[in-house]
TIDREN-698211 format. One line per 10 residues: number of its first residue (from 1); their letters; for each residue x, y, z of N, C-alpha, C. Coordinates in steps of 0.02 Angstrom, whole numbers, plus 50000, padded with zeros to 5 digits. Example, Ala and Ser with C-alpha at 12.3 -4.5 7.8 and 13.67 -1.06 7.14 Angstrom:
// residues 2
1> AS> 50660 49716 50390 50615 49775 50390 50660 49835 50390; 50642 49888 50354 50684 49947 50357 50645 50002 50394
This chain:
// residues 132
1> XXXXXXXXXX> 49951 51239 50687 49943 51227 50615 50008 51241 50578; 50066 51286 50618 50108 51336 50572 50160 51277 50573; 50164 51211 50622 50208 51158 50642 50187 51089 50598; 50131 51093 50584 50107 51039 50532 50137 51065 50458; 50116 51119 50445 50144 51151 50369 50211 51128 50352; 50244 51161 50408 50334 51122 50391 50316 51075 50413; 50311 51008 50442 50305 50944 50438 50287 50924 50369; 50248 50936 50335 50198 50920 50269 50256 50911 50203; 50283 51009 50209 50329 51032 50199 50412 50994 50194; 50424 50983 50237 50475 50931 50233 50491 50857 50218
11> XXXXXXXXXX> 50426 50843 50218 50406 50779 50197 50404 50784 50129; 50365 50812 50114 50376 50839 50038 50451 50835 50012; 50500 50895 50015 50556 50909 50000 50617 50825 50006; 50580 50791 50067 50629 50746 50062 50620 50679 50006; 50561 50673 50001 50491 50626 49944 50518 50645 49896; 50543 50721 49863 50588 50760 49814 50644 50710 49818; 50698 50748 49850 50760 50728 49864 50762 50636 49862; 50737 50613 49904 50719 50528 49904 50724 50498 49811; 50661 50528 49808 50631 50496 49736 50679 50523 49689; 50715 50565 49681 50751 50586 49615 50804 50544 49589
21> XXXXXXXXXX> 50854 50554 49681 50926 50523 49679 50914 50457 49680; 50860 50420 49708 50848 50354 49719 50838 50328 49629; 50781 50354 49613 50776 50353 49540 50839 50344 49472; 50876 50376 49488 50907 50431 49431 50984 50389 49453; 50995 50370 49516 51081 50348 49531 51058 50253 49537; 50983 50258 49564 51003 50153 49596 50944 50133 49546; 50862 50171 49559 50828 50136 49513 50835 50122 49443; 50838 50160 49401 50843 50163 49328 50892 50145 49298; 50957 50141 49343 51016 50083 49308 51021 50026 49289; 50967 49975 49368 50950 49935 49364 50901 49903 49330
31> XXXXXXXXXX> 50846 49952 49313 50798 49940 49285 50823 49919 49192; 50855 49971 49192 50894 49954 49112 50937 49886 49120; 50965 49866 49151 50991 49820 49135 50989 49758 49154; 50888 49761 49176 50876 49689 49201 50823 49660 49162; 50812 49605 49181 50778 49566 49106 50747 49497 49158; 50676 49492 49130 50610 49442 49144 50660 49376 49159; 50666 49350 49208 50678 49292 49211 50651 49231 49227; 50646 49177 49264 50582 49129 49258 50544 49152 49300; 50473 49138 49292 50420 49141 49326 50399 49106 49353; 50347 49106 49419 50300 49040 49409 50261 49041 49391
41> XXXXXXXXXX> 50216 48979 49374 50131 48977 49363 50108 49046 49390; 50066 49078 49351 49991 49121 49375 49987 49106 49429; 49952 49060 49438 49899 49035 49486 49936 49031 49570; 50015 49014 49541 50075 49010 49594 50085 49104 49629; 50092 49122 49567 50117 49203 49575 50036 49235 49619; 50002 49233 49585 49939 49241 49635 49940 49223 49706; 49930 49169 49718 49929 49145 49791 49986 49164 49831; 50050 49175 49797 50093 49212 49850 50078 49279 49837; 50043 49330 49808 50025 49393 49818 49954 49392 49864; 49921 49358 49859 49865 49353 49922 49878 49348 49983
51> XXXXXXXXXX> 49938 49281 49990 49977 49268 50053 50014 49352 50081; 50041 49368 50052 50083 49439 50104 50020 49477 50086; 49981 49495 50057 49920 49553 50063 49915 49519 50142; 49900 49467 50121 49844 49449 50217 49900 49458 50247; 49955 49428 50253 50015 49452 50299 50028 49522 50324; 50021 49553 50279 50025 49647 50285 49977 49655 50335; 49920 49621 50289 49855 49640 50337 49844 49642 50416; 49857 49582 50437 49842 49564 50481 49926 49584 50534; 49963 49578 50521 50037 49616 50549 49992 49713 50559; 49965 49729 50507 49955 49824 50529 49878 49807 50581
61> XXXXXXXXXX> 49832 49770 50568 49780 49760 50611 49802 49735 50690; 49861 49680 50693 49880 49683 50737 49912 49745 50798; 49948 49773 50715 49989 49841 50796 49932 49915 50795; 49880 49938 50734 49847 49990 50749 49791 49947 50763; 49763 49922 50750 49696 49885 50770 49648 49929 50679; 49584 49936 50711 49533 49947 50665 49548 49914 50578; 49540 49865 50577 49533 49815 50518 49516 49879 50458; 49474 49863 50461 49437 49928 50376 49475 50002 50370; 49497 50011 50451 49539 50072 50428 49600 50077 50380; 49646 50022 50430 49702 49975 50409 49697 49964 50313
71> XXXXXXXXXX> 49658 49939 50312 49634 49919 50253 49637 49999 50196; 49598 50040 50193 49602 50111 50162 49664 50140 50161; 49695 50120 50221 49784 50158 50216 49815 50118 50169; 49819 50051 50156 49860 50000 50124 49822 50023 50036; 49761 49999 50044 49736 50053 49983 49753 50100 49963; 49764 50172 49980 49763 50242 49966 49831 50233 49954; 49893 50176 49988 49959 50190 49965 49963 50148 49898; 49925 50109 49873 49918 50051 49802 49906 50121 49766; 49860 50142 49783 49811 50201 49724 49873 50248 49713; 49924 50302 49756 49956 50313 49735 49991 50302 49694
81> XXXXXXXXXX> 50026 50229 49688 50057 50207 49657 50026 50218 49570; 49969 50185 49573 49928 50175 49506 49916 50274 49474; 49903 50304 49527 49898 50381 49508 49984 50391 49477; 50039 50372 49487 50092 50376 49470 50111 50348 49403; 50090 50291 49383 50080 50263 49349 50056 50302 49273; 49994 50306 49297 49967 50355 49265 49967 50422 49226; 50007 50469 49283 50053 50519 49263 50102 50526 49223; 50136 50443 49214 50184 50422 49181 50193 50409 49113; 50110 50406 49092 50089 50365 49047 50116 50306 49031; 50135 50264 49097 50133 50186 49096 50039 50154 49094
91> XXXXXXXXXX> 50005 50181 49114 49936 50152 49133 49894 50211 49090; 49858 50204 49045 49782 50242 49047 49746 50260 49074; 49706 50310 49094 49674 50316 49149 49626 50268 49158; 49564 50257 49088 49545 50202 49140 49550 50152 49157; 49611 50119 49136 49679 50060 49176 49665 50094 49251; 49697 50162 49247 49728 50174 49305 49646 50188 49347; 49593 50211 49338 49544 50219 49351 49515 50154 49382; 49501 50076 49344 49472 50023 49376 49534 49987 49414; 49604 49980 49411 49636 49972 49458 49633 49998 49534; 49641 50063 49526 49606 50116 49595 49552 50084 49630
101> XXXXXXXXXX> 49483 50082 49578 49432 50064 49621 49422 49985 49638; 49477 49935 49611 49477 49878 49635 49529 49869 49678; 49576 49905 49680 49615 49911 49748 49577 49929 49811; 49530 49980 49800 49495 50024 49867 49440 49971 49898; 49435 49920 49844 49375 49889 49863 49380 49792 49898; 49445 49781 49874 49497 49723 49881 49509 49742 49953; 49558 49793 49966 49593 49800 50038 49503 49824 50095; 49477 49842 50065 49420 49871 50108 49383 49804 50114; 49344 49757 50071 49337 49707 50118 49367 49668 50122; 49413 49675 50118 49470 49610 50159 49487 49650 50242
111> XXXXXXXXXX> 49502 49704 50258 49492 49738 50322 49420 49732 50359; 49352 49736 50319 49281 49713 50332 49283 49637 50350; 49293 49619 50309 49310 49519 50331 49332 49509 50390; 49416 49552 50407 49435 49509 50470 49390 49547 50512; 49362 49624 50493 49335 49624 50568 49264 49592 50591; 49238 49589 50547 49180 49520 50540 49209 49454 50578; 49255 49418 50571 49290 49363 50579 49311 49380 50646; 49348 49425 50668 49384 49450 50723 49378 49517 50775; 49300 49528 50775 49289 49607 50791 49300 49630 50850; 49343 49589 50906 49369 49630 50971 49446 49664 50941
121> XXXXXXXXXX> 49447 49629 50890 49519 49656 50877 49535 49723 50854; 49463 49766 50832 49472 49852 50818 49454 49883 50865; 49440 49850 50937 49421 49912 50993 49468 49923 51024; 49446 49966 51059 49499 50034 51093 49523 49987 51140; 49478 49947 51184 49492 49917 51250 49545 49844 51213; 49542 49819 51161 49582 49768 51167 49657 49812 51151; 49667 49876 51113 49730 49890 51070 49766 49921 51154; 49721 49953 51199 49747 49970 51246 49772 49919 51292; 49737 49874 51296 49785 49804 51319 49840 49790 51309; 49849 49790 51240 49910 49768 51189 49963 49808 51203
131> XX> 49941 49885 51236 49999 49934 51226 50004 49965 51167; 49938 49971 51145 49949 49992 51063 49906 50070 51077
């Protein structure tokens, strides 16, 4: 347990160190001095954010296997984000509140789907095949 603590621990301190200098020297320079430029259609910008969701998806289902698990990790790292957000007072909570629970519920059945669609692909015996 005393080897996980500093693991946790250092992860931490570097998430510190990471996020400050990253922030403070590359993000926020740039951020000031960049500006909306063309867009596409909605409907365009959509469909290429669905396209890499499933891409993500199915690339982490491929190398850990378990679809719905897969799915909650890709979740829980969105929700961070939105909990950050939040903290920031960029988002409201309950912005940041129905974002969360439509993130948790988006990546969860879309991980339910493929394994519906594809269900040798979360067992033990196919990932051990794979070398996974």
């Amino acid at each position: 347990m005393g080897r996980r603590i500093t693991a946790v621990v250092a992860a931490a301190l570097v998430a510190v160190a990471v996020n400050f200098v990253g922030v403070v020297f590359f993000f926020r320079p740039i951020a000031e001095a960049d500006s909306v430029g063309w867009l596409p259609p909605p409907a365009v910008g959509f469909l290429v954010y669905v396209l890499l969701s499933v891409l993500v998806l199915d690339w982490a289902i491929q190398r850990f296997g378990e679809p719905i698990k897969v799915g909650l990790v890709i979740a829980l790292s969105q929700i961070i984000l939105i909990v950050d957000l939040v903290l920031r007072g960029e988002r409201g909570v309950a912005t940041g509140a129905a974002g969360a629970l439509l993130v948790l519920v988006t990546w969860t059945a879309m991980g339910f789907a493929y394994s519906k669609a594809f269900p040798e692909e979360g067992s033990t015996a196919n990932r051990a095949a794979h070398g996974v």
